[in-house]
C-alpha positions in Angstrom: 68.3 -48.5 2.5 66.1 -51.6 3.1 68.1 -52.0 6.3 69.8 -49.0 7.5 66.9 -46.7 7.4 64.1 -49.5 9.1 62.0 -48.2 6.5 58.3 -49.6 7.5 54.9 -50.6 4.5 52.7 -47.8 4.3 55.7 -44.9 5.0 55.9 -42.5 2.9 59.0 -41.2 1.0 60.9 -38.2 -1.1 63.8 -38.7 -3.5 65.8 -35.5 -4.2 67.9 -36.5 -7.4 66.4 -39.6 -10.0 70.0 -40.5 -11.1 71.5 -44.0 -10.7 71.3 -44.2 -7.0 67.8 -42.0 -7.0 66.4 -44.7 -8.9 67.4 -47.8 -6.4 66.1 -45.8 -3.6 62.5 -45.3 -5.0 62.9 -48.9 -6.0 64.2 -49.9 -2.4 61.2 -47.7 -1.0 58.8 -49.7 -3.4 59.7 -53.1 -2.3 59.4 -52.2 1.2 55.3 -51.2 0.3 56.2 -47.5 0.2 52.4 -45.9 0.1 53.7 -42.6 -1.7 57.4 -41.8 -3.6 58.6 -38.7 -4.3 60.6 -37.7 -7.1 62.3 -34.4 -6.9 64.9 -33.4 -9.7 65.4 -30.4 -11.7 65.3 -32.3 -15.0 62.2 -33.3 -16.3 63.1 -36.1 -18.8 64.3 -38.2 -15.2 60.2 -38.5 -14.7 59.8 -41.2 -17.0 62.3 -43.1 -15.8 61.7 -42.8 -12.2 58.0 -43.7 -12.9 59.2 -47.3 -14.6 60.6 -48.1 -10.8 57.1 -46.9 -9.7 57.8 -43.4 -8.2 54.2 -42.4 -7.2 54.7 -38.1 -7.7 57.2 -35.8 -9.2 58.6 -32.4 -8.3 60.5 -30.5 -10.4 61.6 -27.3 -8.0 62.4 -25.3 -11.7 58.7 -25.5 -12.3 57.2 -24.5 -8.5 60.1 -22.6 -7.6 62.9 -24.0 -5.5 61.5 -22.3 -2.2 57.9 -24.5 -2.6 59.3 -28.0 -2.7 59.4 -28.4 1.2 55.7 -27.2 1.0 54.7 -29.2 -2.1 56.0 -32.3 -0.3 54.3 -31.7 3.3 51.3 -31.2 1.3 51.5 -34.6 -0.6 52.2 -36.4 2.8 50.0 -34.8 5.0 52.4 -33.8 7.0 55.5 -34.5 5.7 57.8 -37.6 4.7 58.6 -40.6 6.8 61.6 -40.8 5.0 63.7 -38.2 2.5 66.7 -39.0 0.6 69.2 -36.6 -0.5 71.0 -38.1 -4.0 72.5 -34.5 -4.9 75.2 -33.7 -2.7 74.0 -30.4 -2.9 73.7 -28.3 0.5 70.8 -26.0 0.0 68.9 -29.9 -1.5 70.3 -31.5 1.6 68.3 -28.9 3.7 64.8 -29.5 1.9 65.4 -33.0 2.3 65.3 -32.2 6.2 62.8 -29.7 6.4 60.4 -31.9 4.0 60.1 -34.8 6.8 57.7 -35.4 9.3 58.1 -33.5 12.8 60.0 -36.8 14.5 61.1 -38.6 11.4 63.0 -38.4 8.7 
């Protein structure tokens, strides 16, 4: 992640998934001076983990409903993400992981 994705300080991020390799991207996103991470997972106990490796905001599409999360995140950004990782193998994830970033990034 550090450097296939040229990630840059200050960009902003979303994390769909806060298993095993969920958590090494938020922490690969915080040592590269991430400004904001988002966590995005349907399980809510995966919050207080994600938060020890400094995830700055958490999503959990059960709660806001599944078609908000692409909103949710442009909202947080300003925008939308510099960067979104998809962790779930999921296709329908793998979608809002596009549609969350930043016209041009992503």
């Amino acid at each position: 992640m550090i450097y296939t994705a040229k990630f840059w300080p200050g960009a902003n991020a979303a994390v769909f998934g806060l298993g095993g390799i969920g958590l090494n991207v938020i922490q690969g996103a915080r040592m590269m001076g991430a400004d904001k991470i988002i966590g995005v997972d349907i399980n809510p106990a995966k919050q207080a983990m994600a938060r020890t490796f400094r995830m700055t905001h958490f999503i959990n599409p059960n709660e806001i409903g599944a078609d908000k999360v692409v909103q949710a995140i442009t909202d947080l950004t300003g925008g939308g993400a510099d960067f979104s990782f998809d962790r779930t193998g999921n296709v329908m994830v793998t979608r809002q992981a596009l549609e969350c970033c930043h016209r041009g990034r992503g």
